[in-house]
N, C-alpha and C positions, 0 to 999 in steps of 0.2 A: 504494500500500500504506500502511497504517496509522502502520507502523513507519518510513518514507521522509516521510511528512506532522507525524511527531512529529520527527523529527531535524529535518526543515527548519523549524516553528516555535520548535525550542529555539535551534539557533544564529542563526537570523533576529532572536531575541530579548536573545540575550546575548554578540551578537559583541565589544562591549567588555569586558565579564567576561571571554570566554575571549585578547584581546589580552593581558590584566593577568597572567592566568594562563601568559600565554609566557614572565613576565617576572620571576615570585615564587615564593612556593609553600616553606615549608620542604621539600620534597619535591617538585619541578619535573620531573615527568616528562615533561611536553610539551619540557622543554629535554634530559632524556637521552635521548626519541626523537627529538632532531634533530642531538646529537650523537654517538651512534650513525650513523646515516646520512652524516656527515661522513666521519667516519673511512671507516665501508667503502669509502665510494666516492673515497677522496682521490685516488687511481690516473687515475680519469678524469678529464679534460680536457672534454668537447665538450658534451651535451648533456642536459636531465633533463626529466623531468615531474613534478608533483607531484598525487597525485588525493588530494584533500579537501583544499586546503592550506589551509582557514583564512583567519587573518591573514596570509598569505606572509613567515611566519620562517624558514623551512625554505629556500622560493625566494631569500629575498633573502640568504640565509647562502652557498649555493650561486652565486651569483650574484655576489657579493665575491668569489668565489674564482675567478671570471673564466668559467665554464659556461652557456652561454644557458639559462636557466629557463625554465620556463613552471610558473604554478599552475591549477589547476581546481579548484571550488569550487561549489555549486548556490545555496548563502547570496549575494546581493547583497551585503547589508552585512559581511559578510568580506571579499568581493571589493574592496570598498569601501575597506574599513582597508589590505590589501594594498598596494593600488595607491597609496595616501597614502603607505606605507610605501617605496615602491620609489622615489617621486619623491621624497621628502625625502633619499634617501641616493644621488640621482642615479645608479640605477642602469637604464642602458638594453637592460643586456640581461636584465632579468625581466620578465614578462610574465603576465595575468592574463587568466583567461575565468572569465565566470559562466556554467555550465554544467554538464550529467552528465556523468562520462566515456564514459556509454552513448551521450551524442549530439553526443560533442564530435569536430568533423573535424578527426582528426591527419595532417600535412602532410608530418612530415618523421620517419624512426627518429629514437630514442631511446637515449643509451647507461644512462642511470639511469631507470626510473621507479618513484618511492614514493608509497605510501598507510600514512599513521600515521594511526590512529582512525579507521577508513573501514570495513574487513571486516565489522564487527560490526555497521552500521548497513544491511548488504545482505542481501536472501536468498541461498540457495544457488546457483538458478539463477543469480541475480545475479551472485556470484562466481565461478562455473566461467565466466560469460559474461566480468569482469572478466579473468581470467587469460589467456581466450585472447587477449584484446584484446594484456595486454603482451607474451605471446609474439612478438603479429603485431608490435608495433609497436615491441619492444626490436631492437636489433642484437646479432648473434652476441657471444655472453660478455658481453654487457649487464646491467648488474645490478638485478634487483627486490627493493625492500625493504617488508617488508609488518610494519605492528604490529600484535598482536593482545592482546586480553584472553585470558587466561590459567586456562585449564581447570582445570588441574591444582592450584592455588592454591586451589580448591574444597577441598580434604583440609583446609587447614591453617587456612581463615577459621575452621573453630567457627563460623556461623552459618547464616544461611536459607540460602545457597548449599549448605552441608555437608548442609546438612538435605534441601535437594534431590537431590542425587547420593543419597543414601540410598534415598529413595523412590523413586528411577529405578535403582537395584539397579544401577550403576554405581561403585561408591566401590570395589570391589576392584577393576577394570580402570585406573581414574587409581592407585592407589597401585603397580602392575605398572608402570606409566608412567614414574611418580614416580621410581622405583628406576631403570630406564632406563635416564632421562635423567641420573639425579645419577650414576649412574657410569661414564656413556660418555665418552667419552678426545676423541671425535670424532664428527660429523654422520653420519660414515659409516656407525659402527655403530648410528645408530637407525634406517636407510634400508630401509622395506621391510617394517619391525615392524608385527604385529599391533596395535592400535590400537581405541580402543572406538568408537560408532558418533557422526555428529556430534547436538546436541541436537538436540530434538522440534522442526520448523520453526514451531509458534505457542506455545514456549516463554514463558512471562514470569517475568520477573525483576522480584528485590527494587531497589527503588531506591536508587543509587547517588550520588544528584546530580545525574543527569540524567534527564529525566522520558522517556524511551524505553521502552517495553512491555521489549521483545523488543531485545537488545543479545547478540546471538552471543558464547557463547567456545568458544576452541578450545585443542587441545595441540599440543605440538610435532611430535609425529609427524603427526597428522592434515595438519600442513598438508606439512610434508617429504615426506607421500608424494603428495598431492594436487599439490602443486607435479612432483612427479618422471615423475606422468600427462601432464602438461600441456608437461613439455619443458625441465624446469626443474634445475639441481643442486644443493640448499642447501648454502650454505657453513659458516653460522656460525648458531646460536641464542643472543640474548642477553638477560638478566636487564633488566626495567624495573623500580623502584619496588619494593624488596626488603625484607620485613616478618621481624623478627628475631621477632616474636609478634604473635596475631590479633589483627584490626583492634579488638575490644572494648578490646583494653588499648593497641592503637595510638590510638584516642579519647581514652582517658584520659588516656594520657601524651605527647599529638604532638610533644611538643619531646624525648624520652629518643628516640621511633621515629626523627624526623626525623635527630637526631644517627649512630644506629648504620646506617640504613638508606642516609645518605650515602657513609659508612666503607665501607659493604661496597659500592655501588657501583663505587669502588677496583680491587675484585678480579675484578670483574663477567669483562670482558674473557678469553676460553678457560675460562670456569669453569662451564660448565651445572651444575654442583650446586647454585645458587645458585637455576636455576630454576624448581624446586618452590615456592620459597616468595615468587616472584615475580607481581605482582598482574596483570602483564602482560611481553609479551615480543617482540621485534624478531626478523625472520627473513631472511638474503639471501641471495637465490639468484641463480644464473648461468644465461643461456639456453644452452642446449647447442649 
């Protein structure tokens, strides 16, 4: 696919760019979806996978904390950097494959497996194929963390995104959404909610930084229910990279965004009001 042949020459491209990016960033979201994923899964002990993991920061974060890792990755020079990265920090039990997780042979369950920045770079069928995989391949109450680009954040951009939900007669069903979520107390009560349909599958999007046609997003409910088909129970929805005002004057001003959007990261944790106006967003569920 198109969309699978752009994702793998971008990051084949700018595997050390996206390294630097693990590592800076007044706004380090690649570092609050991996702290995110820390925290959920502190409980476990034994074992994780990681599908798209990049540079292996995620792997070798989880791997210090004594959990046999493994990353998967389809970029070589990811896999590359990874494994540089696991033997400098003499860590023997992470573990790297360059491969898809469509064709990668899993050996053993799983009690963690995560995908941050992965969902949006697959088709649908793709992803109902991904999910059943971690069903099969999690262990009972094993936890799946999945991050997503953030639907509903469409209301608040003011831009070509906004403009699009417009034209696809969409923008009252994410503001129903919107409200929802900012005032549900708990995952439970978005369980099962009406929800608007997922985008057009040869959608394309305005460019973001990264040169991908077609980069899916989704809302929270879509996936809480989609996960809840497949055997799934979400526990917790959280706020990534949270914009106090649209990204126009977040340009202008990145050091005022950067400042307030760290602050309120702070509160992130049990606070789904938070995201609406979240550009993206962490989701983890338990297999039932």
């Amino acid at each position: 696919m198109d969309q699978q042949d752009e994702t793998m020459n971008y990051f084949r491209e700018h595997a050390q760019e996206w390294k630097r990016k693990a590592g800076d960033g007044d706004v380090n979201v690649i570092a609050q979806r991996n702290s995110f994923v820390l925290r959920a899964v502190r409980h476990h002990d034994g074992s994780m996978l990681d599908v798209g993991c990049g540079t292996g920061d995620l792997v070798c974060a989880m791997a210090q904390k004594g959990m046999n890792a493994v990353g998967v990755d389809f970029s070589q020079e990811m896999i590359n950097i990874a494994r540089e990265t696991a033997s400098r920090l003499h860590l023997s039990n992470a573990r790297f494959e360059c491969c898809s997780i469509f064709d990668y042979h899993i050996q053993n369950h799983f009690d963690v497996l995560s995908a941050n920045g992965f969902i949006e770079y697959i088709s649908y069928a793709e992803l109902e194929k991904f999910l059943d995989i971690a069903f099969h391949e999690l262990k009972t109450r094993g936890s799946l963390i999945l991050g997503s680009r953030n639907r509903l954040f469409n209301i608040f951009s003011l831009n070509s995104f906004t403009e699009q939900e417009l034209r696809e007669n969409s923008f009252t069903a994410l503001v129903a959404e919107a409200i929802a979520v900012a005032r549900a107390s708990s995952v439970t009560e978005l369980t099962g909610l009406k929800t608007i349909a997922f985008q057009r599958k040869d959608i394309i999007h305005e460019g973001t930084g990264i040169p991908v046609a077609t980069r899916f997003q989704y809302t929270p409910i879509q996936l809480i229910n989609l996960l809840c088909e497949k055997g799934f129970e979400t526990v917790e929805v959280f706020p990534i990279h949270i914009h106090a005002f649209p990204p126009l004057c977040k340009d202008k001003y990145p050091t005022i965004h950067a400042s307030i959007s760290n602050a309120l990261h702070h509160y992130a944790e049990g606070n789904m009001s938070l995201i609406p106006q979240s550009s993206s967003f962490m989701i983890h569920a338990l297999k039932k």
